[in-house]
N, C-alpha and C positions, 0 to 999 in steps of 0.2 A: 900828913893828914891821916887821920885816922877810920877804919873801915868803918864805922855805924856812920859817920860825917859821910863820906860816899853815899851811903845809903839814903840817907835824909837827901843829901842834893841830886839823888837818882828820882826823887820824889814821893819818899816813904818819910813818916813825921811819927815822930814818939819814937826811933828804934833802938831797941834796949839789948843787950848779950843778957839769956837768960840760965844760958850753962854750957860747960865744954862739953862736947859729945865724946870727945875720946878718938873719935877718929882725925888721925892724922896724915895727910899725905905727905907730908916730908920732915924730916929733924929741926926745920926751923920755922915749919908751919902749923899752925894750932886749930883741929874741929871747934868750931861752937854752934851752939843754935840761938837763934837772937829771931826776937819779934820784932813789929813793924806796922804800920796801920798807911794802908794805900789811901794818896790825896785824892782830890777828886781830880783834878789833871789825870793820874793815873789810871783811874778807872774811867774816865771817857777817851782816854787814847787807846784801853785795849777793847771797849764795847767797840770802837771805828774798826779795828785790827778783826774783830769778830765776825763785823759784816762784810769787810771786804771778802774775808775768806772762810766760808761755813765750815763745821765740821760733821761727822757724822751724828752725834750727837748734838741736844739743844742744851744751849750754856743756858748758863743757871742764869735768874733773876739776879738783879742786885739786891733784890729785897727778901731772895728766899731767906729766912730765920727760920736756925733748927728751934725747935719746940724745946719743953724742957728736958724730954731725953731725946737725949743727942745721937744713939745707935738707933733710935726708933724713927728717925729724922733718915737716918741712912737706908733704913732697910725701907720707909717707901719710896725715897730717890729711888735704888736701885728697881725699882717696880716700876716707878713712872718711867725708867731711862731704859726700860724693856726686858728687865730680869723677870723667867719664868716663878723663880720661887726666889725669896729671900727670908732668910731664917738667924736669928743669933742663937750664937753656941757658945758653951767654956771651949777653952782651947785643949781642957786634958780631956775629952772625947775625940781630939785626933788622932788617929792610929796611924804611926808611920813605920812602914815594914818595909824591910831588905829584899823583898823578895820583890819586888817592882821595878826598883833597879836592875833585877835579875831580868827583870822580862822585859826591861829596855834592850839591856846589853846584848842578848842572846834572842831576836825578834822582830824589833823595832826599827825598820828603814829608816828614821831620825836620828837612831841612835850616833853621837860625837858630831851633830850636824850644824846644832847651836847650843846656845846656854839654857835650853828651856830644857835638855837632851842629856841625861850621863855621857860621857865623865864630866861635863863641862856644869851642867846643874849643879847643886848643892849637894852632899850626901844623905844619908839616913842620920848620921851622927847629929848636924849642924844644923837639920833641919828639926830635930827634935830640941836641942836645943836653943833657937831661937823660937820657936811653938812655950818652949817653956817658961818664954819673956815678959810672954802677952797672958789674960786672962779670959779675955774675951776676942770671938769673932766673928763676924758677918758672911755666911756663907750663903752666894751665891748662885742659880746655877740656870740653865736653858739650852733650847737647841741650838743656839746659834754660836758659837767659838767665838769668832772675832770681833761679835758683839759685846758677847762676857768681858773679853779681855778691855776691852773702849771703857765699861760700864765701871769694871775691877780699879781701870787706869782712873776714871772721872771720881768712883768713891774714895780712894787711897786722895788723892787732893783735897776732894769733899772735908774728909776726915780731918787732915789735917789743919785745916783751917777754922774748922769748929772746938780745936784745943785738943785732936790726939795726933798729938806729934809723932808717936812711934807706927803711924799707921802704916803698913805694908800690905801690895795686893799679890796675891799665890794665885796662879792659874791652873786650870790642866786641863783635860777633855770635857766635851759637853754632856750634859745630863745624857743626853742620849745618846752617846758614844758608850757611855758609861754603862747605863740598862742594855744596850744591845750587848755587851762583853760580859756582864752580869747575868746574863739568860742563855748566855754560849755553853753548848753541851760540855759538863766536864768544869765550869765554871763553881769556883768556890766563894 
């Protein structure tokens, strides 16, 4: 049997392989990405799953439809799901610099603590070039950290379900972690 038949009899209908991703976790396994349209079985078994067990956030409608722009769809989600500011950007106004890793490594109590943290984050290198993949991004921001990061996790799905596949969510400190190190005497 073959994986999209799994799929269909998991109760997904239409599901089609619509390209190899490239990523492979083993020499005799192949990445793809394949679409799928939830039956309605599906989607009344996970609204039950939803009540049983709430999340911090409020799950979306089944009826919410992005409008016809679909970042514009995203960037008031993120307002209604309690983002201070929400703004699009190109992605080549990100500036990513060596010197923050610097001031992980040499400062930062987190630092090697998790993957959010050098060594174990991404570098300067890899982060500039996956920033150089994308064209566009949704940048988010507010007082509350682990809020952002819920709102970041709910849009990165959002997204992907509205047809951007390559959606990925970057975290870091909150707007106001940020202005208060940005107003630090001796701050550049």
């Amino acid at each position: 049997m073959d994986f999209l038949t799994l799929v269909e009899e998991a109760g997904f209908a239409d599901a089609e392989m619509v390209a190899e991703t490239g990523f492979n976790s083993s020499p005799i396994t192949k990445g793809v990405l394949f679409r799928a349209v939830k039956s309605e079985q599906v989607i009344i078994k996970k609204e039950k799953t939803k009540e049983a067990s709430p999340s911090a956030l409020p799950a979306a409608s089944m009826t919410d439809e992005p409008p016809q722009g679909k970042i514009e769809y995203l960037t008031k989600k993120a307002l209604e799901l309690g983002a201070d500011r929400a703004k699009i950007i190109s992605t080549n106004t990100v500036v990513v610099e060596e010197w923050v890793r610097w001031k992980c490594q040499y400062g930062c109590s987190m630092y090697a603590k998790d993957s959010f943290h050098p060594p174990l984050a991404p570098d300067t290198e890899s982060t500039k070039k996956v920033l150089s993949e994308y064209s566009t991004a949704l940048l988010i921001n507010g007082h509350k950290g682990k809020l952002l990061t819920d709102i970041a996790l709910r849009l990165e799905g959002e997204a992907y379900h509205i047809g951007y596949y390559k959606a990925f969510a970057l975290t870091s400190l909150s707007s106001s972690a940020l202005t208060s190190l940005s107003s630090a005497p001796g701050a550049t």
